[in-house]
N, C-alpha and C positions, 0 to 999 in steps of 0.2 A: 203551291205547286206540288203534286204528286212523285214522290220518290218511291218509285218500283221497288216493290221490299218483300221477300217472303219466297214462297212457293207459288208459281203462275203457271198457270196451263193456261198452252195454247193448242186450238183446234179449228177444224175446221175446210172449207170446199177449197179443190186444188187451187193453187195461182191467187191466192189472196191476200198474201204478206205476211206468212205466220210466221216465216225466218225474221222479212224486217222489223216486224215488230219486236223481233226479241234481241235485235243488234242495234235499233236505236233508243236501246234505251240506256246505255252506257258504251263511252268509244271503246274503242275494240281492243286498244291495246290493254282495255280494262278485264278482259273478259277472255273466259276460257270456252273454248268451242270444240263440244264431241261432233262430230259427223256421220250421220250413218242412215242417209239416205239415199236417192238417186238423183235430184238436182243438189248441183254445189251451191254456195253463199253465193252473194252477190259481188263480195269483196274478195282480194287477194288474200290467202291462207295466211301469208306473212305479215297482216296488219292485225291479225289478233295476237293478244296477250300469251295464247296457248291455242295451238289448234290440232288436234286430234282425230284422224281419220280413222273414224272404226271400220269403213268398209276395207277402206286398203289393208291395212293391218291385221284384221280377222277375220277375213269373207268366210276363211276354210274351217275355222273354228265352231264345233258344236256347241250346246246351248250353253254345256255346267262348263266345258273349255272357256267359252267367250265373258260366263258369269266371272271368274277367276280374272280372265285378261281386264276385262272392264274394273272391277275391284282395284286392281294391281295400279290402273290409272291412276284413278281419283285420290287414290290414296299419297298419291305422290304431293297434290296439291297442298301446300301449307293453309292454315286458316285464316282467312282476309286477303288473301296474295291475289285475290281478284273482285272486283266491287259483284260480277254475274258471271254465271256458268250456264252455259246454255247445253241439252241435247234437242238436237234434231236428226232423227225423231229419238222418244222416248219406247217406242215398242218393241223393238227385239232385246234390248234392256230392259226393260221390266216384265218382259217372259222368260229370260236368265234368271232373270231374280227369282220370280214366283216358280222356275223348273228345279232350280238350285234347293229352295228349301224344301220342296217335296220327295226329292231327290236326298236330302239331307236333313229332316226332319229333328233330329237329337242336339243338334247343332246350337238351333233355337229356342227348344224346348225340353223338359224331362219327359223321359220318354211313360214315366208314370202318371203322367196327366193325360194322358193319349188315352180312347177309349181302350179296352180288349176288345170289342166285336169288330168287324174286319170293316163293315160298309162304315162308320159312322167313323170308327179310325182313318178312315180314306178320304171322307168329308171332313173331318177336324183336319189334316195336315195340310188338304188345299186351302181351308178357309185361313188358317195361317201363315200361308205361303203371300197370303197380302198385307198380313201385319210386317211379314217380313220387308217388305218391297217397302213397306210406310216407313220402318224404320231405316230404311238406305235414303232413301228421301228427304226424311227428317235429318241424317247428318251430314249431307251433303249442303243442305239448304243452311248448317250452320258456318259451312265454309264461306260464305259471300255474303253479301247484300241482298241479290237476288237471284231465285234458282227458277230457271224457264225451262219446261219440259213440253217438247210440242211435238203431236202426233196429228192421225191422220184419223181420216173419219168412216167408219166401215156400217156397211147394212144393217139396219137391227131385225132381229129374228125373233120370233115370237113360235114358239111352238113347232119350232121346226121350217117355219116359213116368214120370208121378208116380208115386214111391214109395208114397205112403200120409204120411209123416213130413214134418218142415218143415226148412230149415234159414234162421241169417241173410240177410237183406238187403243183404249188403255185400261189398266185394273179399276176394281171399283174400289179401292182406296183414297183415289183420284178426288172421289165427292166427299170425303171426310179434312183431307189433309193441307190441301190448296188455300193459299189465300185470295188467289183471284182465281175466275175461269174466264173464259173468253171463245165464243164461235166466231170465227171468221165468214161472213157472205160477200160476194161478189157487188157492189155498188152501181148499176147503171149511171146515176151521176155526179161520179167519181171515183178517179185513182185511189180514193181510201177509202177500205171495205167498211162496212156496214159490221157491228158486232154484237151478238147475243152474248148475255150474261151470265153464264150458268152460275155462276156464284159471285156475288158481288163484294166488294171493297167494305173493310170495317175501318170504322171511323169514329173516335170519340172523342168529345172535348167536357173541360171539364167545369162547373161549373160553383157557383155559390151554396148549392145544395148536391151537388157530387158528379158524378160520370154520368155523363148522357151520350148515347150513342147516337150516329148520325148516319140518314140511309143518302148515300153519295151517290148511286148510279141507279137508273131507271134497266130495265129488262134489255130493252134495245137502244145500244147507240150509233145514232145517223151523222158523218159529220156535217160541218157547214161546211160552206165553200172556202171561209179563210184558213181550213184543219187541211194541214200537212199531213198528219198521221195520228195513229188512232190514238197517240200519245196524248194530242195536243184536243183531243175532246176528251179524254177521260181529265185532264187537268183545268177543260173549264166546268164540269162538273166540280171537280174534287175544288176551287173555288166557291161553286157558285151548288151545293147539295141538292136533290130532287127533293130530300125529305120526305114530309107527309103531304105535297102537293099531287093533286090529278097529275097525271101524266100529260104531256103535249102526244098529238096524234101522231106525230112519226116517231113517238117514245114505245108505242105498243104493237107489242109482235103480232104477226095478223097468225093466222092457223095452222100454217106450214110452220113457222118459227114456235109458234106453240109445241106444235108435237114434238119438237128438237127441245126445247125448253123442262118440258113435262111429260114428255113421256105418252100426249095423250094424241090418238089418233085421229086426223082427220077423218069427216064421212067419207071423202073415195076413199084415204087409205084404208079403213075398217072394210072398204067394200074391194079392194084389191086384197087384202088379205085376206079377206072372210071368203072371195074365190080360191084362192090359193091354196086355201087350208082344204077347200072342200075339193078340189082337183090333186092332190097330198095324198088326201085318204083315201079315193080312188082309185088310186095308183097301186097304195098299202092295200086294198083288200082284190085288187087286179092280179095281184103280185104275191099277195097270200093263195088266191084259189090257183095260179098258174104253177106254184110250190108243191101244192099239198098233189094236184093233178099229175107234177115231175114224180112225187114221196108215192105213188098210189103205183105209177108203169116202175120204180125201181123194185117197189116190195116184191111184184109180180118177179120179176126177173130172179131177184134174189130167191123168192121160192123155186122157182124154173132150174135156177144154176143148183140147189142144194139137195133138189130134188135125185141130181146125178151123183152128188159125194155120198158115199156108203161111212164116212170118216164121224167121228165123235164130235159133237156140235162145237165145241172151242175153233177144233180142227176146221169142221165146214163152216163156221164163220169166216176165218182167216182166209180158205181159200176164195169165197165169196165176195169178202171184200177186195181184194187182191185185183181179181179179177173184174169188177166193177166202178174200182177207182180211176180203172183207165178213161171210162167213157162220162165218169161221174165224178171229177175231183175235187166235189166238194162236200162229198156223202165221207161221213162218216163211221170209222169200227162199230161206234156204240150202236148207229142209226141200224146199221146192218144186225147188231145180235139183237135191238129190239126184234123187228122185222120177220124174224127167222124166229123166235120163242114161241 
């Protein structure tokens, strides 16, 4: 039988169990529970171990505020004082985290490792601001048994335009540090959702000739009809291994789960975007010629207006833009002394 152990993300389509799943896997008075969604548990606050409402307690609190309040929590927790810690959800906490270190960059690192050029300094301290987040993650996950971080699932965008497909709500640290992953689907038949694997379960056992590792879970799990919950298929698996066996046919994600899976696009989705993108550009060069036509009747005006100041051209700039800002505020000084030169 499989003992939930590690870092677990959960994700996945609304109304699917991605609370219950992370509240039956140890009782409650086991378990410490952040809050900071818009449905409550399914349980009364007082039957967990610890329970924590980040909405009530911080709504008013901004990012690098809320990253300190949040810190200030966890910290309180002794290590082992609870078998699981659950946040639902894990996203406005870990855009603290990742606003925190960018915000705070010296913090975590020397500042002489940072480039000098300014763009790629600016790139180095985001791309760090998710080691950061990994390492909050990794010492929390050392406080329990198991650390359940569940989020929600938002559009993916490609280029400036939605795919058609979803992906997590979360940093990409997420695919490095996890020891499970889990998408939650909606089940036609049945109360227990269907779940994609983004990252599957390690397993090794060991043998007369050494470690051999063991692949426990196929891509997609369906339950039977004797599965209470998705606990109780991943544990006749973690019995019963996929291995190196074919898949059974309700083991394999059909296209749509693919592209959740891998990233790769259905044909309509290629073809809903690949319209989207060309209706995007459209727009951008609708919206470039309607610009440059706005940039062509201002220059005329600004000649017209400077054409009447007799004042030294600093001077007739200032008064020109002054004067033009009322009907144009979004033209600028500079735009203006090109304009006039």
């Amino acid at each position: 039988m499989y003992t939930p152990q590690g870092i677990i993300h959960v994700t996945g389509e609304p109304d699917t169990g991605k609370t219950l799943l992370a509240l039956t896997a140890f009782h409650p008075k086991k378990v410490a529970y952040f809050f900071d969604d818009v449905k409550r548990p399914p349980i009364d606050d007082k039957e967990f171990g610890l329970f924590i409402d980040l909405v009530e307690k911080y709504s008013s609190l901004k990012m690098l505020e809320f990253y300190k309040a949040f810190i200030a929590e966890v910290n309180k927790i002794k290590d082992n004082q609870y078998d699981a810690i659950v946040f639902d959800t894990w996203a406005r906490i870990g855009k603290s985290i990742r606003y925190y270190a960018k915000a705070n960059p010296l913090e975590f690192r020397e500042g002489a490792t940072f480039s000098r050029q300014g763009t790629i300094k600016g790139m180095e301290e985001w791309s760090e601001t998710h080691r950061v987040e990994s390492d909050v993650i990794s010492a929390l996950s050392r406080k329990c048994k198991a650390l359940f971080l569940i989020t929600h699932i938002k559009p993916q965008i490609k280029a400036g335009v939605q795919t058609g497909t979803f992906e997590p709500d979360c940093g990409k640290s997420f695919e490095r540090i996890c020891n499970m992953r889990l998408w939650l689907r909606h089940n036609p038949e049945s109360g227990v959702p269907i779940s994609l694997v983004l990252k599957r379960l390690s397993k090794v056992e060991v043998t007369k000739t050494g470690v051999v590792p063991v692949n426990v879970l196929p891509r997609k799990l369906v339950p039977q009809k004797e599965n209470s919950s998705v606990w109780d298929v991943i544990n006749h698996y973690w019995d019963n291994p996929v291995g190196n066996r074919e898949p059974l046919p309700d083991e394999i994600p059909n296209d749509f789960e693919l592209s959740i899976l891998d990233g790769i696009l259905t044909d309509s989705q290629k073809e809903m975007w690949q319209a989207e993108l060309r209706e995007r550009e459209r727009q951008e060069k609708e919206e470039a010629e309607m610009f440059e036509a706005q940039l062509a009747i201002i220059k005329q005006e600004a000649i017209n207006l400077a054409a009447q100041i007799t004042a030294p051209l600093p001077v007739k700039v200032s008064q020109v833009y002054n004067e033009l800002i009322k009907e144009y505020p979004n033209i600028s000084y500079d735009d203006i002394e090109r304009m006039l030169k």
